[in-house]
N, CA, C and O of each residue as an XYZ file, in Angstrom:
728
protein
N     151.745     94.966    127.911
C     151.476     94.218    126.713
C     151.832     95.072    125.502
O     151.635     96.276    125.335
N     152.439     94.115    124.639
C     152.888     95.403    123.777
C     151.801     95.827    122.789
O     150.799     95.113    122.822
N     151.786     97.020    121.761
C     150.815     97.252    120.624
C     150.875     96.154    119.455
O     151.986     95.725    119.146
N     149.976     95.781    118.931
C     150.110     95.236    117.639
C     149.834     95.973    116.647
O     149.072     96.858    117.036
N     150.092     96.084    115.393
C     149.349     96.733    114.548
C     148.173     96.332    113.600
O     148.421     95.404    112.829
N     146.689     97.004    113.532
C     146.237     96.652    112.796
C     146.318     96.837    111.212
O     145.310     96.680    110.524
N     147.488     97.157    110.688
C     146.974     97.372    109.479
C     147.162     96.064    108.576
O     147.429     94.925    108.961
N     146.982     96.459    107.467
C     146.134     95.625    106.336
C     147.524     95.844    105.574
O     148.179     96.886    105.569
N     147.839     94.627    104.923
C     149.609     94.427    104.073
C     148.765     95.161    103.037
O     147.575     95.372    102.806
N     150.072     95.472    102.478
C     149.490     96.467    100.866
C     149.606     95.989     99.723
O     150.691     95.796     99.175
N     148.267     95.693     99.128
C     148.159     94.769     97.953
C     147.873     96.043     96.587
O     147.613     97.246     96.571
N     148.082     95.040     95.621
C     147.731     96.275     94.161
C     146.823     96.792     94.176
O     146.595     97.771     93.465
N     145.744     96.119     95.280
C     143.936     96.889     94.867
C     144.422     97.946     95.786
O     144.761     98.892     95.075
N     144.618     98.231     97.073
C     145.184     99.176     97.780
C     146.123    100.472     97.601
O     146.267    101.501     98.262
N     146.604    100.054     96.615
C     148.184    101.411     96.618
C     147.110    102.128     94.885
O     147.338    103.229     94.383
N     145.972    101.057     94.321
C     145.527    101.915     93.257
C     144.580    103.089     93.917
O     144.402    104.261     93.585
N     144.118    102.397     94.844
C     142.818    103.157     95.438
C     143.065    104.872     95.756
O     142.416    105.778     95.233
N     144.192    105.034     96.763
C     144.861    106.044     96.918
C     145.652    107.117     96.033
O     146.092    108.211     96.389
N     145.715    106.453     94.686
C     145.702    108.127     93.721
C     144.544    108.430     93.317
O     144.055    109.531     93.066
N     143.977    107.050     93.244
C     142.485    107.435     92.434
C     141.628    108.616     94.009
O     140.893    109.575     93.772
N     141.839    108.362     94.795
C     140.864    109.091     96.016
C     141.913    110.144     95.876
O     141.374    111.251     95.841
N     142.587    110.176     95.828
C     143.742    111.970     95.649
C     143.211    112.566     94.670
O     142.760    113.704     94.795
N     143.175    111.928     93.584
C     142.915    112.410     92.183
C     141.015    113.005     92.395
O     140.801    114.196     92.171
N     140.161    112.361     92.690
C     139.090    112.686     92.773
C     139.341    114.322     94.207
O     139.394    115.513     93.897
N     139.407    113.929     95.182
C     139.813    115.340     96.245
C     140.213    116.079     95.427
O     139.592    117.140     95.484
N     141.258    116.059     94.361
C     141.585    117.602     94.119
C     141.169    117.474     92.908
O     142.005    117.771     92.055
N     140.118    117.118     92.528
C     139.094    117.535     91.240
C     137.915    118.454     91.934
O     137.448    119.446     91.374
N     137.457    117.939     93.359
C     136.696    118.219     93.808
C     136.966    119.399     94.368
O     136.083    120.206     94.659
N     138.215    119.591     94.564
C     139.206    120.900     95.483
C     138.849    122.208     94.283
O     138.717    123.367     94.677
N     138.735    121.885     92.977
C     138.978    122.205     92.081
C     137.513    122.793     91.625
O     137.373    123.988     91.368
N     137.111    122.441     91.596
C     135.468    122.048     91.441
C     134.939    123.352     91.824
O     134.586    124.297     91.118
N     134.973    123.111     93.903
C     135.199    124.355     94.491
C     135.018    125.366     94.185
O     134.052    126.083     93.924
N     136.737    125.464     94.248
C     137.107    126.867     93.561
C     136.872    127.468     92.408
O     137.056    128.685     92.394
N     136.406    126.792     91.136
C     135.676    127.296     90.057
C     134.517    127.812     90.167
O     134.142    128.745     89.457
N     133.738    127.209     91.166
C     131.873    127.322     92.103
C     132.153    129.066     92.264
O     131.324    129.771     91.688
N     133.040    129.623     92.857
C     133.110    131.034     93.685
C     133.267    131.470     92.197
O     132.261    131.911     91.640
N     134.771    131.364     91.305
C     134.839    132.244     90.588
C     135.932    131.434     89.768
O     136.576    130.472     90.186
N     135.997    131.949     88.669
C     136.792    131.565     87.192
C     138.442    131.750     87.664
O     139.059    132.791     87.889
N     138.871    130.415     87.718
C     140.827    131.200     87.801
C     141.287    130.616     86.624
O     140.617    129.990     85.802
N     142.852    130.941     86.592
C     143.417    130.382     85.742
C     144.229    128.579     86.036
O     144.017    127.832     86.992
N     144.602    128.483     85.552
C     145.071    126.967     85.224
C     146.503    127.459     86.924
O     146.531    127.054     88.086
N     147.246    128.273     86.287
C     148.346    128.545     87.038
C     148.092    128.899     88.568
O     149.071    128.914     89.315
N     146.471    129.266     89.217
C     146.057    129.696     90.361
C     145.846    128.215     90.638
O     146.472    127.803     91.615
N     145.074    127.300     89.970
C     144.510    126.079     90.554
C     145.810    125.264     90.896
O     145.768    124.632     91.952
N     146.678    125.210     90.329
C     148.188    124.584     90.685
C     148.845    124.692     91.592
O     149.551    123.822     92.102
N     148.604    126.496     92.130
C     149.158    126.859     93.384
C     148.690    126.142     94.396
O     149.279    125.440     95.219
N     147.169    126.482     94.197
C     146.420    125.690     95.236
C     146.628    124.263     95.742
O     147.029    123.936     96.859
N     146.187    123.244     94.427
C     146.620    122.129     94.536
C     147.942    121.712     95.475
O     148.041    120.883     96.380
N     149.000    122.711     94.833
C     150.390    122.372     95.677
C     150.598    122.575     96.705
O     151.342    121.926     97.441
N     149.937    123.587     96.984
C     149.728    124.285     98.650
C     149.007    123.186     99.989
O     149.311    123.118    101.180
N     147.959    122.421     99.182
C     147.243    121.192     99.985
C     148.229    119.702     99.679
O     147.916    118.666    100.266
N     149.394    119.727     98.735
C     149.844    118.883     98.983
C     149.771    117.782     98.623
O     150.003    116.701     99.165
N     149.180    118.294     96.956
C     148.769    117.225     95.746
C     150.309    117.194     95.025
O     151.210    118.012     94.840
N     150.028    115.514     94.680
C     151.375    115.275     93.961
C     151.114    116.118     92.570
O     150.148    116.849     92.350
N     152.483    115.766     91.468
C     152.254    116.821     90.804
C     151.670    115.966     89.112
O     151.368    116.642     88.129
N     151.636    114.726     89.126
C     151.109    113.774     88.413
C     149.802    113.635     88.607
O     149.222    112.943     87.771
N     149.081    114.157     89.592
C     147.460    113.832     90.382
C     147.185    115.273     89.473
O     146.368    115.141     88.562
N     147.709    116.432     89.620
C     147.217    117.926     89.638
C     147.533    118.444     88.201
O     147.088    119.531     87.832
N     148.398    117.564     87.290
C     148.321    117.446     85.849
C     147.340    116.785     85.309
O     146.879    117.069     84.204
N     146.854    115.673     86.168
C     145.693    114.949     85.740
C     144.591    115.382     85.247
O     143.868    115.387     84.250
N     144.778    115.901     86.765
C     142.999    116.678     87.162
C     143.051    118.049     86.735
O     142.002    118.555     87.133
N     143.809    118.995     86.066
C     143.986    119.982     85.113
C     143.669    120.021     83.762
O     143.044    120.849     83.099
N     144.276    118.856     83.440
C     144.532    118.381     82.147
C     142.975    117.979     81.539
O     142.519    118.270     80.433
N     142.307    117.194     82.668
C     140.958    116.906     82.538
C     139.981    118.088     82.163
O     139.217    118.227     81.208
N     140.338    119.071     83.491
C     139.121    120.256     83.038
C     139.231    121.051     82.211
O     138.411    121.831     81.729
N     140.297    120.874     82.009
C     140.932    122.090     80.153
C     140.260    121.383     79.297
O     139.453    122.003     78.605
N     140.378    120.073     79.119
C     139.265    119.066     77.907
C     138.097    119.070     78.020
O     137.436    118.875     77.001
N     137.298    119.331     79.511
C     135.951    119.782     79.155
C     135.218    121.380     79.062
O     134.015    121.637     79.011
N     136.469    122.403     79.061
C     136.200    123.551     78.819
C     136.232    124.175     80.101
O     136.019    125.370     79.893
N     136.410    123.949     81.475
C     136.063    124.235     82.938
C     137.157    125.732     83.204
O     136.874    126.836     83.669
N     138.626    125.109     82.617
C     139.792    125.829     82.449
C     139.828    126.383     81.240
O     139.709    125.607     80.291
N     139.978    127.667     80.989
C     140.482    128.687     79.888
C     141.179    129.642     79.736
O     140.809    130.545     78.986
N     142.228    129.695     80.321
C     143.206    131.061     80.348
C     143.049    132.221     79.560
O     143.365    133.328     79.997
N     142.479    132.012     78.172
C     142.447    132.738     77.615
C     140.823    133.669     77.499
O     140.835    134.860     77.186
N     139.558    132.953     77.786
C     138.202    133.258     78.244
C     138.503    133.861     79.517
O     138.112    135.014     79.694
N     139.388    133.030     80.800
C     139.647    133.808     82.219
C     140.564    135.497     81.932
O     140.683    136.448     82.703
N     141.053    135.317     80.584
C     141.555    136.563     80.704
C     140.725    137.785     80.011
O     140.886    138.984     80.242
N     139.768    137.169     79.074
C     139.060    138.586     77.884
C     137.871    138.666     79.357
O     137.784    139.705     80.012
N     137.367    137.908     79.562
C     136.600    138.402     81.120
C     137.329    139.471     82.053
O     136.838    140.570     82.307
N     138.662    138.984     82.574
C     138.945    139.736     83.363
C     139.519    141.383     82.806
O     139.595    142.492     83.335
N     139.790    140.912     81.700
C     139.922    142.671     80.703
C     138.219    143.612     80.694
O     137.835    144.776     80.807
N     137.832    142.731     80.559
C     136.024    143.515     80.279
C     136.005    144.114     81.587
O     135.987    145.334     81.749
N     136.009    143.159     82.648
C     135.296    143.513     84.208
C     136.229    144.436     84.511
O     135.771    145.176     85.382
N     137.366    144.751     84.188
C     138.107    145.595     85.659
C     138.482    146.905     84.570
O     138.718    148.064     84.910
N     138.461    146.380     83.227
C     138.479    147.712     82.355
C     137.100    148.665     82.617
O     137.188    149.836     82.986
N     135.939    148.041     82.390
C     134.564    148.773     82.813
C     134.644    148.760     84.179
O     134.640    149.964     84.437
N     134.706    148.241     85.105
C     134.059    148.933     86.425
C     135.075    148.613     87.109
O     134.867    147.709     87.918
N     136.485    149.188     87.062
C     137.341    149.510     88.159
C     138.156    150.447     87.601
O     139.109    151.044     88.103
N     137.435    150.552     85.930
C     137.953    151.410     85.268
C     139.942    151.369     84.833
O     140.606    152.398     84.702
N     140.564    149.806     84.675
C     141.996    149.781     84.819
C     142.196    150.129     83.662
O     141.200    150.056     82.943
N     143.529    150.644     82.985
C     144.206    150.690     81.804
C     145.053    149.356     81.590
O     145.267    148.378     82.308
N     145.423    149.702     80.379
C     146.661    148.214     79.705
C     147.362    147.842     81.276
O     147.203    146.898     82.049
N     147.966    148.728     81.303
C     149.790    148.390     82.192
C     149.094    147.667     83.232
O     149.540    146.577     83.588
N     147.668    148.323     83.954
C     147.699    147.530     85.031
C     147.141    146.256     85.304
O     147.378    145.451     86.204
N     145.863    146.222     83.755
C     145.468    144.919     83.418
C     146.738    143.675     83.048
O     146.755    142.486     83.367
N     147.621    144.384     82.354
C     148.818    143.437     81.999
C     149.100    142.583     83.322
O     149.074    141.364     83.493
N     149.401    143.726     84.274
C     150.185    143.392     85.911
C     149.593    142.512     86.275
O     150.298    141.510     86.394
N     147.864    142.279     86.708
C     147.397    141.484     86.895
C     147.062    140.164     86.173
O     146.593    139.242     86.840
N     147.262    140.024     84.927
C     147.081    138.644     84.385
C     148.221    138.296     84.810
O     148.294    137.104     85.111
N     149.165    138.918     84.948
C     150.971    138.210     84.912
C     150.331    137.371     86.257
O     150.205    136.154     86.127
N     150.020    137.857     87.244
C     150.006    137.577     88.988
C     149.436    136.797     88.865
O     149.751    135.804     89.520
N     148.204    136.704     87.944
C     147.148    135.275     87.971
C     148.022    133.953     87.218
O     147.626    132.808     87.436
N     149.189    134.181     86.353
C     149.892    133.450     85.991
C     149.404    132.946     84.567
O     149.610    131.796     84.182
N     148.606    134.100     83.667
C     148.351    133.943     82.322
C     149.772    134.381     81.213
O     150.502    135.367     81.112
N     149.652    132.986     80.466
C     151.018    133.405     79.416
C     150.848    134.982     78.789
O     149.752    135.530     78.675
N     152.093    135.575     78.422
C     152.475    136.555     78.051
C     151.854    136.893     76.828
O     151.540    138.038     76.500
N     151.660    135.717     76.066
C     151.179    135.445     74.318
C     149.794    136.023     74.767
O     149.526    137.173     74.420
N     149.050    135.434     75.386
C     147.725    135.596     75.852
C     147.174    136.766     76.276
O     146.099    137.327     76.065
N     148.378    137.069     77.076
C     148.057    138.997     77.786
C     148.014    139.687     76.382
O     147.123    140.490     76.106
N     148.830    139.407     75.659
C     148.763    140.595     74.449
C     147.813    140.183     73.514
O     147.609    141.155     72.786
N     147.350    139.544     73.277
C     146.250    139.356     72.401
C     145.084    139.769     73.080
O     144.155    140.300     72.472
N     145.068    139.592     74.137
C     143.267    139.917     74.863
C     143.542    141.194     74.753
O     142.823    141.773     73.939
N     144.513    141.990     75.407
C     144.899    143.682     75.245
C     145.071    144.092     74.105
O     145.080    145.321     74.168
N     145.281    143.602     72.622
C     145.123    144.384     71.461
C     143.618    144.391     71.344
O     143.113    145.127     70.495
N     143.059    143.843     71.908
C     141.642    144.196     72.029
C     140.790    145.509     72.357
O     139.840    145.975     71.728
N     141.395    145.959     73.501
C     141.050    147.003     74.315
C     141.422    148.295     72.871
O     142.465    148.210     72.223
N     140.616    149.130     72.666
C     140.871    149.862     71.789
C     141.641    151.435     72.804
O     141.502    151.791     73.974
N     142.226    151.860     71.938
C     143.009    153.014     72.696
C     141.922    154.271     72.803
O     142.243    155.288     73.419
N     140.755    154.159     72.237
C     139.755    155.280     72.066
C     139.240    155.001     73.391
O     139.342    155.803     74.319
N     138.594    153.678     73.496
C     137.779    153.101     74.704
C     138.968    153.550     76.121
O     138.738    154.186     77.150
N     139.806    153.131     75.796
C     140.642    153.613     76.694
C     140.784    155.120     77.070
O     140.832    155.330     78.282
N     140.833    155.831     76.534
C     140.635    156.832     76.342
C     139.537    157.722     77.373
O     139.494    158.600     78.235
N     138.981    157.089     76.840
C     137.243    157.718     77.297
C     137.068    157.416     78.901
O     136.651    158.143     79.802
N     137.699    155.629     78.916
C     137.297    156.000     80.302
C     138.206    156.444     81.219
O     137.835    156.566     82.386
N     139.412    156.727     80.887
C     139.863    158.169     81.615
C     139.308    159.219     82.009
O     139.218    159.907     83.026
N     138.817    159.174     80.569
C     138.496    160.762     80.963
C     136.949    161.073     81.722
O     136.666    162.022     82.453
N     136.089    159.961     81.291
C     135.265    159.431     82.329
C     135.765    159.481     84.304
O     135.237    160.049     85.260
N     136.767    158.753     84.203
C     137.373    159.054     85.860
C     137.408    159.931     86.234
O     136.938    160.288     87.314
N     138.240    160.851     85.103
C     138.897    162.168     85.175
C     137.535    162.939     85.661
O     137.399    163.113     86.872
N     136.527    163.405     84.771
C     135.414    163.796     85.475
C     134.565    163.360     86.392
O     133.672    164.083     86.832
N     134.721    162.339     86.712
C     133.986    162.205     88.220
C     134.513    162.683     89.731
O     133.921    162.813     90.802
N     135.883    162.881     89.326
C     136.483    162.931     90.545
C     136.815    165.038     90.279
O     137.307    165.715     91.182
N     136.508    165.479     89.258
C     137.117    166.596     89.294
C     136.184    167.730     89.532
O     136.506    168.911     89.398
N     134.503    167.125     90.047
C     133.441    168.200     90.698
C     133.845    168.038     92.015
O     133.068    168.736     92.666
N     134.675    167.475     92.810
C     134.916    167.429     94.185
C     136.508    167.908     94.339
O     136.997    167.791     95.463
N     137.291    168.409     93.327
C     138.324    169.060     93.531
C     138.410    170.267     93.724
O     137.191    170.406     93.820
N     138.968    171.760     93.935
C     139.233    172.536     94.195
C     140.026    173.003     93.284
O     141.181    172.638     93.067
N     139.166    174.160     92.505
C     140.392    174.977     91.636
C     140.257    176.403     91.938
O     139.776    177.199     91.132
N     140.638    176.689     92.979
C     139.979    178.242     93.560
C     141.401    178.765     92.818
O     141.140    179.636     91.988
N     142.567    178.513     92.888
C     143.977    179.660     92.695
C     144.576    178.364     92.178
O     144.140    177.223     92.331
N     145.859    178.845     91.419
C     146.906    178.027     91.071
C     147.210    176.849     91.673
O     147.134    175.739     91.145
N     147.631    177.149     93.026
C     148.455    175.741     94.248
C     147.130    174.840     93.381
O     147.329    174.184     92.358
N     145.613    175.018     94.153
C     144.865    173.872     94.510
C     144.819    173.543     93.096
O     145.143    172.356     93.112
N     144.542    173.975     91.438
C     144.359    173.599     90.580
C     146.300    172.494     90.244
O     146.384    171.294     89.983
N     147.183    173.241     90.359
C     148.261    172.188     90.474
C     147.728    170.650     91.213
O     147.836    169.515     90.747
N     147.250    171.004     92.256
C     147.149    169.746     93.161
C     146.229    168.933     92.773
O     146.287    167.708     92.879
N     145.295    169.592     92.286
C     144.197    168.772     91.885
C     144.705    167.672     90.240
O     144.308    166.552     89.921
N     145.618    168.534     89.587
C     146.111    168.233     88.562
C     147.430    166.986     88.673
O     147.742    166.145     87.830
N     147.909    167.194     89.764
C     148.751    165.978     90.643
C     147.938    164.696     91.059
O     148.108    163.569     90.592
N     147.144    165.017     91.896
C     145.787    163.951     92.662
C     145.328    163.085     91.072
O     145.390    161.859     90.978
N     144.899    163.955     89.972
C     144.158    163.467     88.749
C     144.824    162.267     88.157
O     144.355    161.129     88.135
N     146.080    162.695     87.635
C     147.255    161.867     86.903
C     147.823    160.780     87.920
O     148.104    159.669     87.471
N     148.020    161.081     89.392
C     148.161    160.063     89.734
C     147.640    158.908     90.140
O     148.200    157.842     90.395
N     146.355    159.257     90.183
C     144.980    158.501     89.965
C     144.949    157.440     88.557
O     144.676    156.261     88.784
N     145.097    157.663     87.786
C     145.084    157.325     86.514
C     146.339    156.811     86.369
O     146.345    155.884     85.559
N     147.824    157.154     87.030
C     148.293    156.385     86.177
C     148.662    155.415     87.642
O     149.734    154.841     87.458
N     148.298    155.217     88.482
C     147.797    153.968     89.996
C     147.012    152.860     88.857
O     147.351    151.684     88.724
N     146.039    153.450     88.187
C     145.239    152.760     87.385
C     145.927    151.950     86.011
O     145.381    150.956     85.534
N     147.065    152.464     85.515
C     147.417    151.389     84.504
C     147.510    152.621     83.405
O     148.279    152.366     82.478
N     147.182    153.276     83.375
C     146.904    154.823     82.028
C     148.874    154.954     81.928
O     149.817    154.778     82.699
N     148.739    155.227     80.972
C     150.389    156.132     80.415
C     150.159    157.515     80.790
O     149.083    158.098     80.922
N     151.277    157.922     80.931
C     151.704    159.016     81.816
C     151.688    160.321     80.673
O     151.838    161.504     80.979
N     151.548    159.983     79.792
C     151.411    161.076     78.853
C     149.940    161.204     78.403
O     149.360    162.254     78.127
N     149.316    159.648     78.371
C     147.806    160.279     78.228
C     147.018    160.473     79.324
O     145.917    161.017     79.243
N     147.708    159.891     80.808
C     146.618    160.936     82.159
C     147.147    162.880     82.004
O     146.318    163.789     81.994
N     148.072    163.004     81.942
C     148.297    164.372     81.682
C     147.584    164.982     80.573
O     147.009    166.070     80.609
N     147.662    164.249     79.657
C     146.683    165.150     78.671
C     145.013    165.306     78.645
O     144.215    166.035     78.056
N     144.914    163.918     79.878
C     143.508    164.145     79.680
C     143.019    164.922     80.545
O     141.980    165.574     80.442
N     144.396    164.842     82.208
C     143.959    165.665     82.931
C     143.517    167.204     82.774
O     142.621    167.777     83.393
N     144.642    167.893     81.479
C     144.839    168.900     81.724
C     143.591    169.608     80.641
O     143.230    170.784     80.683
N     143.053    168.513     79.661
C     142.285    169.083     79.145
C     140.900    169.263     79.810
O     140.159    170.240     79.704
N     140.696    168.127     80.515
C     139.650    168.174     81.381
C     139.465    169.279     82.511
O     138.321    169.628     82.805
N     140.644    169.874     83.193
C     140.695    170.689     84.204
C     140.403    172.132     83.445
O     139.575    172.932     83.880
N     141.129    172.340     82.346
C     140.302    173.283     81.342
C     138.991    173.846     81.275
O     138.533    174.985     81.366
N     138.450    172.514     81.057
C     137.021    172.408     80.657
C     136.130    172.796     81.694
O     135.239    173.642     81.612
N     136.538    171.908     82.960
C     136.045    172.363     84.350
C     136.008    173.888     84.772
O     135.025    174.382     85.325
N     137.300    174.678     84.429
C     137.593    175.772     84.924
C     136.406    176.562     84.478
O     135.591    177.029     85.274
N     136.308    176.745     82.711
C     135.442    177.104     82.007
C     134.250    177.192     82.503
O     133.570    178.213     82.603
N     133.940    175.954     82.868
C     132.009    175.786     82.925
C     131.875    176.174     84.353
O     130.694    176.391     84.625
N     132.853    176.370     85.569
C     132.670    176.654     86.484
C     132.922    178.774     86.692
O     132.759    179.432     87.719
N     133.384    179.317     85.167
C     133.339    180.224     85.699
C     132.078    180.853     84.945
O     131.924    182.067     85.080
N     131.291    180.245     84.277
C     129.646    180.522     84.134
C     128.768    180.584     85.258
O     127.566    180.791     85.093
């Protein structure tokens, strides 16, 4: 006997129903992912596209949460300058690197980063710089070189310019030498 099919002919109430239930899923997809943590507009898009939202549904439902404040590229970025400048301790270059990856405009990276003052910056170098330099070794030349290698490249892994981890290293290793030969 052969199959019949049950489906249902497709009327206007039918073909509306199905963006509107797309459109709600990836609000809700959306929703989500804001619940864990703050992204940018350009992360939620990936996503969206990745599950296979049209691209008229995922402008929609973007477009929506930017109008009630949910989306902020520019709040997702002075946050993410505060948090990883204080406690991962990054500089400019590498904070830059990472807004690029999160997919924050260029205009945006530089305005949240003229923020960051070059003093503050500064400091917490040299903040790094001394935490890590009571567990180094400056018995003779080699190990104080090495330790002075390990320092700067630490710092500039971190986003620091290469002229101010050297200077902070070397003033800091100074300082160390000093108080360690009291």
């Amino acid at each position: 006997m052969p199959k019949t099919s049950c489906r249902l002919p497709l009327t206007s109430e039918s073909t509306d129903v199905a963006p509107a239930k797309r459109e709600e899923q990836a609000r809700a997809l959306c929703l989500r992912l804001l619940t864990a943590r703050a992204r940018t507009r350009a992360e939620l898009e990936t996503k969206l596209a990745g599950k296979g939202y049209p691209d008229e549904v995922t402008t929609q439902v973007l477009d929506r949460l930017a109008q009630v404040g949910l989306i902020d590229d520019r709040d997702f970025a002075e946050q993410w300058v505060r948090s990883r400048h204080t406690h991962a301790g990054k500089g400019k270059r590498a904070l830059a690197a990472e807004l690029r990856t999160k997919g924050v405009d260029r205009e945006v990276i530089d305005e949240v980063l003229a923020d960051v003052d070059a003093g503050a910056e500064r400091q917490r170098a040299e903040q790094l710089v001394r935490d890590r330099l009571r567990r180094e070794r400056l018995d003779d030349d080699d190990a104080e070189a090495k330790a002075v290698r390990r320092l700067v490249g630490m710092l500039a892994r971190r986003g620091y310019s290469q002229s101010m981890a050297l200077d902070v290293v070397k003033v800091a290793v100074a300082g160390e030498r000093e108080r360690r030969r009291v």
